[in-house]
C-alpha positions in Angstrom: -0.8 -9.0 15.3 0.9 -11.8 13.6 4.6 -11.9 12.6 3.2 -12.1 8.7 1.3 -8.6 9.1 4.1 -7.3 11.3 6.5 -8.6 8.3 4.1 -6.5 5.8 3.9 -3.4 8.0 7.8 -2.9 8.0 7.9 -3.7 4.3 5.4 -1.4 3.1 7.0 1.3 5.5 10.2 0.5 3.9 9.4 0.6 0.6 7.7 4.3 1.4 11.4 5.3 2.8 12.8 4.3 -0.4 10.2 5.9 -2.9 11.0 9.1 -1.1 14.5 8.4 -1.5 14.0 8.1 -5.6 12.1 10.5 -5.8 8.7 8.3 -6.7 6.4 8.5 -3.9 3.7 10.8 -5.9 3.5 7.3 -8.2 3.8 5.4 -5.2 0.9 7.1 -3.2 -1.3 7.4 -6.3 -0.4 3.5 -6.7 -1.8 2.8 -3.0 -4.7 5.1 -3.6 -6.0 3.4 -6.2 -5.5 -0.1 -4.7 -7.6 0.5 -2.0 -10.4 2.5 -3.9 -10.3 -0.9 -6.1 -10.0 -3.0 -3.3 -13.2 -1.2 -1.8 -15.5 -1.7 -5.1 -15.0 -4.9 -5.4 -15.7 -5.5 -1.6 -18.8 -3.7 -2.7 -19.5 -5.8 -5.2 -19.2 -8.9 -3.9 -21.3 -8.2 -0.7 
């Protein structure tokens, strides 16, 4: 693993830690959710 995606890793974790903390993560996981349903379709699409 690279010190970029080990960067990202602790980043995203963080930022999870500190949804919870605000009270947000139901708009943070429906965020991710739909990023990677996106992220998906246009893999689809482009195959």
């Amino acid at each position: 693993m690279s010190l970029k995606s080990k960067i990202y890793k602790v980043l995203r974790i963080w930022n999870d830690v500190d949804a919870v903390r605000k009270g947000k993560i139901s708009k943070r996981i429906g965020r991710r959710i739909s990023g990677r349903i996106a992220g998906k379709t246009i893999n689809k699409l482009f195959k």
